[in-house]
N, C-alpha and C positions, 0 to 999 in steps of 0.2 A: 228793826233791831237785828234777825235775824240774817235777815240779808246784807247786812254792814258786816256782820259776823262772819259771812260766809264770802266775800269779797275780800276782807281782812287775811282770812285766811287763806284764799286763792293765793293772794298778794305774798304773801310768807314762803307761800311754795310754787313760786315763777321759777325757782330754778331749777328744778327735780322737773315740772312741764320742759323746760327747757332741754333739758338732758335726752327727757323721751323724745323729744321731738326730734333733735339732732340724733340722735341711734335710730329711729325711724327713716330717717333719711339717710343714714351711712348704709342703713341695709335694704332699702330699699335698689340706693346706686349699685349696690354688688348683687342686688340679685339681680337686678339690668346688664350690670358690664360682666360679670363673674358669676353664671348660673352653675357652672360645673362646679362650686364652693360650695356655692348654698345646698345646693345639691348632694353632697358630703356631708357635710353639715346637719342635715336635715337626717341621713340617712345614720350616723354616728349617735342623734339624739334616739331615731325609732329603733336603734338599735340595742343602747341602752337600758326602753323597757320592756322590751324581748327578754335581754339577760334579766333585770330584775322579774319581769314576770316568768321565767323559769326557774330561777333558783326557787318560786316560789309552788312552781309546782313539783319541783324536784319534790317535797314532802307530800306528794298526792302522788309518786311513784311508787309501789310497795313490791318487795320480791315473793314471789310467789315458788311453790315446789319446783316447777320446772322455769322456771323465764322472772318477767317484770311485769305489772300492770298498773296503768293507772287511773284510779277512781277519782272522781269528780265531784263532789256532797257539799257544797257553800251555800246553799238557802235551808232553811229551818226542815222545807220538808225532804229536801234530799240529805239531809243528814239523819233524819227518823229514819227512811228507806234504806242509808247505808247502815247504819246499827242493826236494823232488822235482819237483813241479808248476812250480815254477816257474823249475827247471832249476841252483840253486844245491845242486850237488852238495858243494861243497867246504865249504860252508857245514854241510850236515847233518851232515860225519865230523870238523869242527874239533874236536878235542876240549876247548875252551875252551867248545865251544856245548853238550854236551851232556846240560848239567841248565838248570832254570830260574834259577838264580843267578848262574850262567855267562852266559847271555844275559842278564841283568837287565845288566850289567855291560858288555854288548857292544852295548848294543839299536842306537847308531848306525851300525856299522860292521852291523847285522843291516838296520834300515830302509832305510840309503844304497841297498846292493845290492839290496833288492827294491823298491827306487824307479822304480831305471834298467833294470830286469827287467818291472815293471807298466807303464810308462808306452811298453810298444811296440805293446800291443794292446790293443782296444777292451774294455770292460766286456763286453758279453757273452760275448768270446771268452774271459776270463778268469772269469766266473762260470762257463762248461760244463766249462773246464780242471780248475777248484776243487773245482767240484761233482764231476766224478767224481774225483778223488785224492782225496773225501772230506773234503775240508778247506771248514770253515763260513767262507762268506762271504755277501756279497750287494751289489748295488750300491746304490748314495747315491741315493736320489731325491728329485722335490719331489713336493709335497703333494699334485699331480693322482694323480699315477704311482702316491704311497703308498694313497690311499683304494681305486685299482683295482687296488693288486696281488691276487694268490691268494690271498695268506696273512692277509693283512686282512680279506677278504670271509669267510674260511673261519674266523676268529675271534672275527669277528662284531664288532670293535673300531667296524663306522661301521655308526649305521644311514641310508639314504635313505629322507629324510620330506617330503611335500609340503608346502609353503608357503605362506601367501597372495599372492599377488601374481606366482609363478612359476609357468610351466608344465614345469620338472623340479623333480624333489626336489632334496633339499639334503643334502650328507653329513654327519650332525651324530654327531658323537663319542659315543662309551657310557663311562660313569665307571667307576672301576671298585666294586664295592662297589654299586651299585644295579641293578636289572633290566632287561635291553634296551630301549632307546626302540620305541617300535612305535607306527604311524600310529594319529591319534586321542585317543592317552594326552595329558593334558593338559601332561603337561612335555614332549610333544615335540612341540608347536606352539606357534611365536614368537608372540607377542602384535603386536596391531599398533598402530599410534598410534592412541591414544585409547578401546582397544578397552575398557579397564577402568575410565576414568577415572570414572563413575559411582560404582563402588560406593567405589575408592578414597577419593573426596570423601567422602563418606557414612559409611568409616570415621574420616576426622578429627575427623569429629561437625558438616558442613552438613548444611541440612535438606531436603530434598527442593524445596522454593519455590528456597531459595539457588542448589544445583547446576543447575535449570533457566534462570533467569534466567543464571549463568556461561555455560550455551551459548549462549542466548538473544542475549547481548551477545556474544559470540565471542571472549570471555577465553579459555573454552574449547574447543576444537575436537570436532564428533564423528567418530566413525570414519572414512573413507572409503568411499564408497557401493560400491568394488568388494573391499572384503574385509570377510570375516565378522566379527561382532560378536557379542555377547552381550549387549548392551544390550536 
């Protein structure tokens, strides 16, 4: 009986199978014939709960006397640790606060008070508090601050590569998915103006007389006589 039931009811919905079948197989075809979509696609969706999972920590960003920091407390006992630390006693024993759903439901009355709690001392004095009660934080910085912190260098996220035309390197980012930049390698030196423009012309199909005469008449430019070429 049960099994006529469940056949009946497969039966009733042949067409919704249907439908998945046929979008399985539409996208199937374009991530064969059109990977640079899906591609897109794919990167528009991961990108999506980025923003969502930032706007959601934007509330775990709090100003502090000198800068920004943000603390991290979503499991039961990192939020005992951050009340601790940061002296809301009453806060840790509410027993409205003491699952995550409870505070999902409170999170105002949780951020208000550790607003007016973070914003008396300075970021560092509050990342040493943090760090030893063990509770993940760290402060907001810009982008000088980010490429020298510790934790950057020691991950190896930036590498410094010398560049034409400067006498420091340059912090240039590691993707992730490909192998460290490392001095020398050819994707980790900027091209300069004009450095390629040869062979490029020469791939449109000019002919060697053509691309000459373009410098010639200074349509086209050649490199710069202080940075390398390849020409």
């Amino acid at each position: 009986m049960n099994m006529a039931n469940s056949t009946n009811e497969l039966q009733k919905s042949w067409g919704w199978f249907l439908a998945v079948g046929i979008l399985m197989i539409v996208g199937g075809a374009c991530a064969f014939f059109a990977p640079f979509m899906v591609s897109l696609a794919v990167e528009v969706i991961v990108g999506a709960f980025f923003a969502v999972g930032g706007i959601v920590m934007l509330v775990q960003v709090f100003t502090t006397k000198d800068g920004w920091i943000q603390v991290v407390a979503l499991k039961d006992h990192e939020y005992q640790k951050a009340c601790k630390a940061l002296g809301l006693t009453d806060l840790a024993t509410d027993p409205r606060l003491q699952k995550s759903a409870g505070r999902s439901q409170h999170l105002d009355l949780i951020n208000n008070r550790a607003i007016e709690v973070l914003k008396t001392k300075t970021s560092m004095e509050w990342r040493d508090i943090l760090t030893e009660a063990g509770v993940q934080n760290e402060i907001m910085q810009n982008y000088c601050e980010f490429i020298e912190h510790p934790h950057t260098a020691a991950t190896g996220l930036i590498s410094w590569l010398p560049q034409a035309g400067w006498d420091t390197p340059w912090p240039v980012p590691n993707l992730p998915g490909i192998p460290q930049l490392e001095e020398g390698q050819p994707l980790a030196i900027s091209p300069v103006k004009g450095q390629h423009s040869r062979e490029l012309l020469a791939e449109f199909g000019y002919p060697s007389e053509g691309i000459e005469e373009l410098f010639t008449s200074g349509i086209v430019l050649e490199p710069c006589h202080d940075e390398p070429s390849n020409d």
